[in-house]
C-alpha positions in Angstrom: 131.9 99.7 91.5 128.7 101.4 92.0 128.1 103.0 95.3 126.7 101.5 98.4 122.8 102.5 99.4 120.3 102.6 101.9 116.9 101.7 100.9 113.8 101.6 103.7 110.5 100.1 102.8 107.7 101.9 104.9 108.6 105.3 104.4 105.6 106.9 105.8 105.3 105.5 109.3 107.0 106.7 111.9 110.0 104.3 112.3 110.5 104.3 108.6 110.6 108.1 109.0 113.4 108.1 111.3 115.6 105.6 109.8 115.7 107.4 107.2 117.3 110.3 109.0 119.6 108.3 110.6 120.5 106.8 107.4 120.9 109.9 105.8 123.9 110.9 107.8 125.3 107.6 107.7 128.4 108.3 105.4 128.8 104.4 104.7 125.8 105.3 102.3 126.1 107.6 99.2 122.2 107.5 99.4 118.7 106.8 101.1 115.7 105.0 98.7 112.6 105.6 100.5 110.1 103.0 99.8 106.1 103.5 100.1 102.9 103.3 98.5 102.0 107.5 99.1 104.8 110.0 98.7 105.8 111.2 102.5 104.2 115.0 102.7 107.7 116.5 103.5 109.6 114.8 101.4 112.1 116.5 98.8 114.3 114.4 96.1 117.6 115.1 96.8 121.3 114.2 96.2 121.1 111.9 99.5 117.5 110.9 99.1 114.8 109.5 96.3 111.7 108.2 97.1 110.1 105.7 94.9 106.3 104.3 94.7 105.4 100.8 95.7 103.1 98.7 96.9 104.4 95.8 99.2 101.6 93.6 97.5 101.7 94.4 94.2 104.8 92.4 92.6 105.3 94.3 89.8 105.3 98.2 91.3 108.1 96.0 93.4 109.9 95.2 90.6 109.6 98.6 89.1 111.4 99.8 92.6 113.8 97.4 92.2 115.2 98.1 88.4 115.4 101.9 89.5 117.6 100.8 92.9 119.5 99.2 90.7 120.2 102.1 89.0 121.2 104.0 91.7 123.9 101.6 93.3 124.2 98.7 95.5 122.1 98.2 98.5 124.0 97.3 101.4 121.5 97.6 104.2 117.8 97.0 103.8 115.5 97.9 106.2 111.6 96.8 105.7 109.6 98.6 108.4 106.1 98.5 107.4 103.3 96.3 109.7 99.6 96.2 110.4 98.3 95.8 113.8 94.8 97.8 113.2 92.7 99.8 110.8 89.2 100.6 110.6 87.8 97.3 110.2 90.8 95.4 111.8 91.2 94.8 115.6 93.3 91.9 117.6 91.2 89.5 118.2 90.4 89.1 122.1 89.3 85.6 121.9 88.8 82.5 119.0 85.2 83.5 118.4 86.1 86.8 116.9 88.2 85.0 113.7 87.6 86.5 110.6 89.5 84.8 107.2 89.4 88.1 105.7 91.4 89.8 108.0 93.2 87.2 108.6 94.3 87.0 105.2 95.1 91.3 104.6 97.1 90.9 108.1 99.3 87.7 106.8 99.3 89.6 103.1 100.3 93.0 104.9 103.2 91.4 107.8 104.1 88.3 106.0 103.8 88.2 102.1 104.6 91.9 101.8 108.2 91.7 103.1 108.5 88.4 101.5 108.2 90.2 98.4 110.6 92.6 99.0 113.0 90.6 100.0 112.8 88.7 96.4 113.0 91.8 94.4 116.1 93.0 96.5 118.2 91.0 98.3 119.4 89.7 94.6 120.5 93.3 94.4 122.6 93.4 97.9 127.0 92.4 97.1 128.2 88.5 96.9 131.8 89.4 98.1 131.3 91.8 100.8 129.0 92.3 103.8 125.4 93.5 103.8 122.2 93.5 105.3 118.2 92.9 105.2 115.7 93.3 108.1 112.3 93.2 108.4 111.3 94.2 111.2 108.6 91.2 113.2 107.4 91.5 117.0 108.1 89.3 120.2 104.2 88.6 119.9 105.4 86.2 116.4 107.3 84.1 118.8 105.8 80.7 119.9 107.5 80.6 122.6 107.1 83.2 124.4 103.8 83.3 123.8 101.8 83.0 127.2 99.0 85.2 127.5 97.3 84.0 124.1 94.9 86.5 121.9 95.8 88.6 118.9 95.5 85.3 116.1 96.1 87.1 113.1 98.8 89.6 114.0 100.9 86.8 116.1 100.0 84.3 113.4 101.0 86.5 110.5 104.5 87.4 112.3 105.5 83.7 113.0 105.2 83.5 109.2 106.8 86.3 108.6 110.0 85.2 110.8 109.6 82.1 108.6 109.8 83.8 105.3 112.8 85.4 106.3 114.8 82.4 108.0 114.2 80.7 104.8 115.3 83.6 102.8 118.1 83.6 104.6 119.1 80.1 103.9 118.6 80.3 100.3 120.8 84.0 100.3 124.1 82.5 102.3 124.2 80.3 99.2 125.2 83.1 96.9 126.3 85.6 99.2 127.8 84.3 102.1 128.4 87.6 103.6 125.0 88.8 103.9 123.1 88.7 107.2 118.6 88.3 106.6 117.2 88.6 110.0 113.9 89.9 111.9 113.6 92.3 114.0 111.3 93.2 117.1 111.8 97.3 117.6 110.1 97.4 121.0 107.1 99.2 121.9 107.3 102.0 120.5 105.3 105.4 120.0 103.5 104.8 117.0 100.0 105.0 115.7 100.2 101.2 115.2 101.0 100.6 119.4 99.1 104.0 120.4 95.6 102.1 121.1 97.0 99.8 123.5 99.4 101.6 125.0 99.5 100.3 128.6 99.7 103.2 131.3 103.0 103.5 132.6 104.8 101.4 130.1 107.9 102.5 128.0 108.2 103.4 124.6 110.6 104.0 122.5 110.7 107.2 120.7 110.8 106.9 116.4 114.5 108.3 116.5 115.0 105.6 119.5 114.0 102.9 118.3 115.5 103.5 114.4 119.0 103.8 116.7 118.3 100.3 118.5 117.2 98.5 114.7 121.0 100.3 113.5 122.7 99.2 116.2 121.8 95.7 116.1 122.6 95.2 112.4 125.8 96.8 112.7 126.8 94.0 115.7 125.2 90.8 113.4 127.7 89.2 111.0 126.8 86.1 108.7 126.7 83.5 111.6 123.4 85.6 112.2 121.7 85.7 109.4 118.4 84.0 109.6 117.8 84.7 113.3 114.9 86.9 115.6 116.1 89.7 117.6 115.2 91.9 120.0 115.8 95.8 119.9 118.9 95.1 122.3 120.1 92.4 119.9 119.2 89.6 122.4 117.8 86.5 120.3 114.1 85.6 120.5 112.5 82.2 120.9 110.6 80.9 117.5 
């Protein structure tokens, strides 16, 4: 039987980061696959660790990832932490008026489509007759309802559909393995370039190492009566 794996999608930010370390002294894992379009600057190849090139939108650099994980054993836990909140040219919007289709399309091709993907390419890969895992990790701002303050169209919008992606997923995985749990996840705030413009004085967040602990943690406590579900950071369900 080949051995169990790791794999995290979104090496390079800083959540991905730390999961990674955490992951790496996991011993339920023989090995850590490091998913991400640009090869992290201290990275080294190891005998616990391989990084692999892809791009969360372009199917077959995914599917290229996905023969090589294959290769190296079976994934057990995946854990896709990659999001986009802002960038240059992208900003929550404050107010209707400030809609713009094409960043309302990269944000639902970056938070929705993007894990989608992944999970097509890999949770084929994860064991039918034991347990296993696959998160991608959403936000409470995806949720209908709680939603009461309004604003930020695209990156709510685009996380709703994510949470949908995956609940779907879900229901199509417990088919063929019954064991697995495909859920979303809401880390928290937490102290990252993506939540470091809006950063509210005062407020908590969670370190990296933190917050890849809380995301562990979780999984670890969900069995298959779980899968398809929203969850907060302290494993507390979310509202659609």
């Amino acid at each position: 039987m080949a051995e169990d794996i790791a794999v995290v999608v979104g090496a390079t930010g800083g959540i991905g980061a730390a999961l990674i370390a955490a992951l790496r002294h996991d011993a339920r894992y023989a090995h850590v696959v490091a998913l991400s379009r640009r090869r992290p600057g201290d990275w080294t190849d190891d005998a616990r660790q391989t990084w692999l090139p892809a791009d969360l939108l372009d199917d077959a650099t995914l599917a290229a990832a996905a023969r090589r994980i294959e290769g190296l054993g079976t994934p057990t836990r995946v854990v896709v932490a990659t999001g986009l909140l802002h960038a240059p040219a992208v900003a929550p919007e404050k107010a209707l008026r400030a809609l713009d289709a094409a960043t309302l399309a990269l944000l639902f091709q970056v938070n929705a489509s993007g894990p989608a993907l992944i999970a097509k390419h890999l949770l084929p890969l994860t064991p039918r007759d034991r347990p296993s895992d696959f998160a991608a990790l959403s936000a409470r701002v995806g949720s209908l309802g709680d939603n009461a303050l309004g604003g930020w169209f695209g990156y709510r919008a685009s996380k709703a559909a994510l949470n949908m992606l995956i609940r779907t997923a879900a229901i199509e995985h417990r088919r063929t393995h019954p064991l697995g749990v495909c859920v979303t996840l809401h880390p928290g705030t937490v102290a990252t370039p993506l939540s470091q413009p809006f950063a509210a004085p005062g407020r908590e967040r969670f370190t990296p190492p933190t917050a890849a602990g809380h995301i562990l943690r979780v999984l670890d406590g969900l069995g298959p009566d779980a899968s398809g579900g929203f969850y907060g950071w302290d494993g507390v369900a979310i509202p659609w």
